[in-house]
C-alpha positions as CSV (number, residue, x, y, z in Angstrom):
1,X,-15.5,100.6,6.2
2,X,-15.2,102.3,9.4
3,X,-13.7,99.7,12.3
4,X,-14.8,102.4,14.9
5,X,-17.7,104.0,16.0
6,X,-18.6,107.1,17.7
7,X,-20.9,108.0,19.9
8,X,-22.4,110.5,17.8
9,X,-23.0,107.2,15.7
10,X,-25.3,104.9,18.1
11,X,-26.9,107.9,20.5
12,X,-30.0,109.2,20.9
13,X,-30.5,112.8,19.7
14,X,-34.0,113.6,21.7
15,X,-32.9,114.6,24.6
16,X,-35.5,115.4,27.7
17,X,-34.1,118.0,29.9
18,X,-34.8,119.4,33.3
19,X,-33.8,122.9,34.8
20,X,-32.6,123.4,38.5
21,X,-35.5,124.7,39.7
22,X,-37.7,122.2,38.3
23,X,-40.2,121.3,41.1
24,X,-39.9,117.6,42.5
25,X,-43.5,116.7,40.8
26,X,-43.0,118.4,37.7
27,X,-39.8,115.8,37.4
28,X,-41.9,113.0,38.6
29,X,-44.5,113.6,35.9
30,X,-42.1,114.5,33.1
31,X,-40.0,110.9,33.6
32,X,-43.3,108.9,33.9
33,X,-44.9,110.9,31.0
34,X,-42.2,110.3,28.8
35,X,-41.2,106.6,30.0
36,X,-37.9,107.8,30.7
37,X,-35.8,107.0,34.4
38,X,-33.2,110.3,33.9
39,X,-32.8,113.4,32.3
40,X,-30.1,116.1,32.6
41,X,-30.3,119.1,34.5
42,X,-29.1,122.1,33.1
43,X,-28.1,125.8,34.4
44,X,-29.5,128.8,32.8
45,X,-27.3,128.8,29.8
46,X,-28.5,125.4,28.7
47,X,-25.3,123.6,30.1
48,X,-25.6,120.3,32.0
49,X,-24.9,120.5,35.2
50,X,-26.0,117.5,36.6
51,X,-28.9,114.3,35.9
52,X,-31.6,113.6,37.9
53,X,-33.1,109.8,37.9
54,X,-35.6,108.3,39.9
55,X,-33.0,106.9,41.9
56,X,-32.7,110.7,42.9
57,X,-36.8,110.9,43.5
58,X,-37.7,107.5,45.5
59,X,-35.9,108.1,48.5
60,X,-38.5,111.1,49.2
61,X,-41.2,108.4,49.2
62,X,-39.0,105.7,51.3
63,X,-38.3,108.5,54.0
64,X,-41.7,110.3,54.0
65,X,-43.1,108.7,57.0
66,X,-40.9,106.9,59.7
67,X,-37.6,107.9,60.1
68,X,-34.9,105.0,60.2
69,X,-34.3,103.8,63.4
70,X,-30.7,105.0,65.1
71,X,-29.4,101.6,64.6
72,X,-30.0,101.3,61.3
73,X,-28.8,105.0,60.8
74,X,-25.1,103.7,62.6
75,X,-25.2,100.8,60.7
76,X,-25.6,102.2,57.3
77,X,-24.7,106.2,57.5
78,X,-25.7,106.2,53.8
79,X,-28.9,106.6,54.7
80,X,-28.6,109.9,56.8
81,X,-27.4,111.4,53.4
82,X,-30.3,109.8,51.3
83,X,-32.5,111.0,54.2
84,X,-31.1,114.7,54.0
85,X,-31.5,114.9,50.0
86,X,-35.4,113.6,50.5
87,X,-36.5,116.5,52.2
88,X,-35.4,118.6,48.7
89,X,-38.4,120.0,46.7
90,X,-36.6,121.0,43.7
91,X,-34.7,119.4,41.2
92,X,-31.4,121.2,42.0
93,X,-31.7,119.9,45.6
94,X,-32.1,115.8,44.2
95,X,-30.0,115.8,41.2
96,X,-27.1,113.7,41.2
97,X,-24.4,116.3,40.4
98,X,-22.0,117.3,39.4
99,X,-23.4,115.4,35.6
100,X,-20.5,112.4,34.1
101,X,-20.9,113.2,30.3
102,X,-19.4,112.2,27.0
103,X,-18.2,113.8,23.9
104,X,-19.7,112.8,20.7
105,X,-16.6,111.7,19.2
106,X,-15.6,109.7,21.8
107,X,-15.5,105.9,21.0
108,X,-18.2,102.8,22.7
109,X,-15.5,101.7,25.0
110,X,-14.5,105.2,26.4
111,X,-18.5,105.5,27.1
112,X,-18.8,102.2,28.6
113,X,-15.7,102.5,30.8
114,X,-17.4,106.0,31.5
115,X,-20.4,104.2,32.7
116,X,-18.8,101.4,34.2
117,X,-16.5,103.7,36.5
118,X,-19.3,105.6,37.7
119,X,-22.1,103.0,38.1
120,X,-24.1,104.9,35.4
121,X,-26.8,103.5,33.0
122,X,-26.5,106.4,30.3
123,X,-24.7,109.3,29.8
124,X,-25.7,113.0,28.7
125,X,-24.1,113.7,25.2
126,X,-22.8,117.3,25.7
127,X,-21.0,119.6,22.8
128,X,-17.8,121.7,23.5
129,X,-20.2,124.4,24.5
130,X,-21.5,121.9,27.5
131,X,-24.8,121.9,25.7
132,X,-26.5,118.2,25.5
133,X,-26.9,117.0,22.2
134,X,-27.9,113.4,22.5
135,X,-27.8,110.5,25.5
136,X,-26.3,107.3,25.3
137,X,-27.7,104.6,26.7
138,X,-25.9,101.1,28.1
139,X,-28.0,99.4,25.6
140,X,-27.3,101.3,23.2
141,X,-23.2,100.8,23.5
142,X,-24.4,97.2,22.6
143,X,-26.0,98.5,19.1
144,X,-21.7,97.9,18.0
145,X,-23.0,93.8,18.1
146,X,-25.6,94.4,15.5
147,X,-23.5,95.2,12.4
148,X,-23.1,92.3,9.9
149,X,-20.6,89.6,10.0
150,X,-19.5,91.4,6.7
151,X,-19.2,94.9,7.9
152,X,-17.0,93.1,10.7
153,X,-14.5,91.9,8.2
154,X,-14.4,94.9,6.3
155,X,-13.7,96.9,8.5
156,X,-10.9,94.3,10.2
157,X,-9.6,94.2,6.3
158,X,-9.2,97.7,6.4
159,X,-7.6,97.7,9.8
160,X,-4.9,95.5,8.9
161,X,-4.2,97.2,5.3
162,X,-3.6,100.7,7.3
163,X,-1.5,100.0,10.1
164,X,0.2,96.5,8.6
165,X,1.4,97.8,5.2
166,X,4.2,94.8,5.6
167,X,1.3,92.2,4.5
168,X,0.9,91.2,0.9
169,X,-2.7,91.7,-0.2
170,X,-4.3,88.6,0.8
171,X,-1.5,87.0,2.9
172,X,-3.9,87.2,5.9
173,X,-7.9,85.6,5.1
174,X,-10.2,87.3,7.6
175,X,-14.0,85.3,8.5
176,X,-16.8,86.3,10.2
177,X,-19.5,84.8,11.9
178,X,-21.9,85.8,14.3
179,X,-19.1,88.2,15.7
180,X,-16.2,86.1,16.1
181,X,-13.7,86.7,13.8
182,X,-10.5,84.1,12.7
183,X,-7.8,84.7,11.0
184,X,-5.8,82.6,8.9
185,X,-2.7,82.3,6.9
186,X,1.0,83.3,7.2
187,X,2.3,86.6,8.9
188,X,6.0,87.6,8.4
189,X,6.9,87.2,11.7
190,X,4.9,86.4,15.2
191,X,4.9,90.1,15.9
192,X,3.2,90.6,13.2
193,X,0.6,88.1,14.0
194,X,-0.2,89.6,17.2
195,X,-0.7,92.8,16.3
196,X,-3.0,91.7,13.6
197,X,-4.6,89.7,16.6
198,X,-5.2,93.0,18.9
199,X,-6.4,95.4,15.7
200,X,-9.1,92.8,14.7
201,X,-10.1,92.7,18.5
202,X,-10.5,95.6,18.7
203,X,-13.1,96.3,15.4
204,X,-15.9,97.6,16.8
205,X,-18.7,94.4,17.2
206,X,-16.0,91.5,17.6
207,X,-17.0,89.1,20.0
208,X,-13.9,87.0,20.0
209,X,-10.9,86.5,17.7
210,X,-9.4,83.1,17.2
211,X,-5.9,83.6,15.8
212,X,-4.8,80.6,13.1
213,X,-2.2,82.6,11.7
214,X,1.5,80.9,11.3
215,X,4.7,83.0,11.0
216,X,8.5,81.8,10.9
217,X,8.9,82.3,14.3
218,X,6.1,81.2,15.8
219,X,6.5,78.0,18.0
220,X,5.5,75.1,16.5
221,X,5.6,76.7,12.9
222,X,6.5,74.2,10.4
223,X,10.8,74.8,9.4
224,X,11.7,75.6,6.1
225,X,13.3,72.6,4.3
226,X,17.0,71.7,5.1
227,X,19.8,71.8,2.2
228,X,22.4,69.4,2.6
229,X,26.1,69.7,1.8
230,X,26.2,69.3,-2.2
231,X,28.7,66.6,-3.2
């Protein structure tokens, strides 16, 4: 049971692309047409170079007829630059470049740092070649939360047998429920128990971890018993 997935493994592979001289309404009617709010822009070679959303496409209607007055302009010099990028006409001119992409390989929480970092909603999918092979989506990042409670402990099971060969088979008990795993029973020392603490967190669709393992070591851990002197 794999504890990680890919990208490759939750993205979509249809992928609706643009070129750079794609005209302004020939984007607006593709993203309507296909219910979509982005596509990648690519160069001649089929390499993406760079997304347009509608983010890209509205200021041309919020700046088509009054200009902002100066104050407003001083105020918030974002504008000027939205207002500069409305006049565009093609594609190239609007698109948010240059494109934040992913690998396929790489894992959910790269993406959705990815994403996070650069106030994205998806990401293009590109191959070595820069080619798109898929998008991933915020929503589908969250796809991780879906697998079973079982597939969860599997794959925590086989997290702890590969990188904590020091545990006997069964010396740790691993449940599952609705994403949130615990762990129970008696690690060698508390080092051990924390590092089986960080591996199950980090299982792909763990929602929390509650850790009720004891060790030797561990404050609070019951002492072994005391041998007197023997008279």
């Amino acid at each position: 049971m794999t504890a990680f997935l890919t990208v490759r493994d939750v993205m979509t592979t249809e992928v609706v692309t643009v070129f750079r001289g794609t005209t302004f309404k020939q984007a607006v009617t593709l993203l309507a047409g296909r219910r979509i709010s982005a596509a990648p822009v690519l160069d001649g070679e089929g390499r993406v170079i760079g997304v347009v959303s509608t983010a890209d496409l509205v200021p041309k209607e919020a700046y088509q007829g009054r200009p902002p007055k100066l104050r407003r302009l001083m105020l918030h010099p974002e504008a000027l630059a939205e207002i500069e990028k409305s006049a565009g006409s093609t594609v190239g001119e609007l698109m948010t470049a240059p494109a934040v992409t992913v690998g396929p390989e790489a894992s959910l929480s790269e993406a959705a740092r990815l994403m996070l970092r650069h106030h994205v909603k998806r990401l293009p999918v590109v191959a070595r070649s820069g080619r798109p092979i898929g998008i991933v989506s915020r929503s589908d990042l969250l796809t991780a939360f879906l697998r079973s409670d079982e597939d969860i402990a599997a794959a925590i099971e086989a997290e702890l047998a590969e990188h904590l060969p020091v545990l006997r088979e069964g010396e740790i008990e691993v449940s599952v429920e609705q994403g949130m795993a615990v762990l129970d029973g008696r690690a060698p020392d508390a080092a051990t128990a924390a590092i089986a603490t960080r591996l199950a967190r980090g299982v792909d669709g763990v929602v929390s971890v509650v850790d009720h393992l004891s060790a030797p070591d561990r404050p609070g851990a019951p002492q072994p018993p005391q041998v007197g002197p023997q008279f």
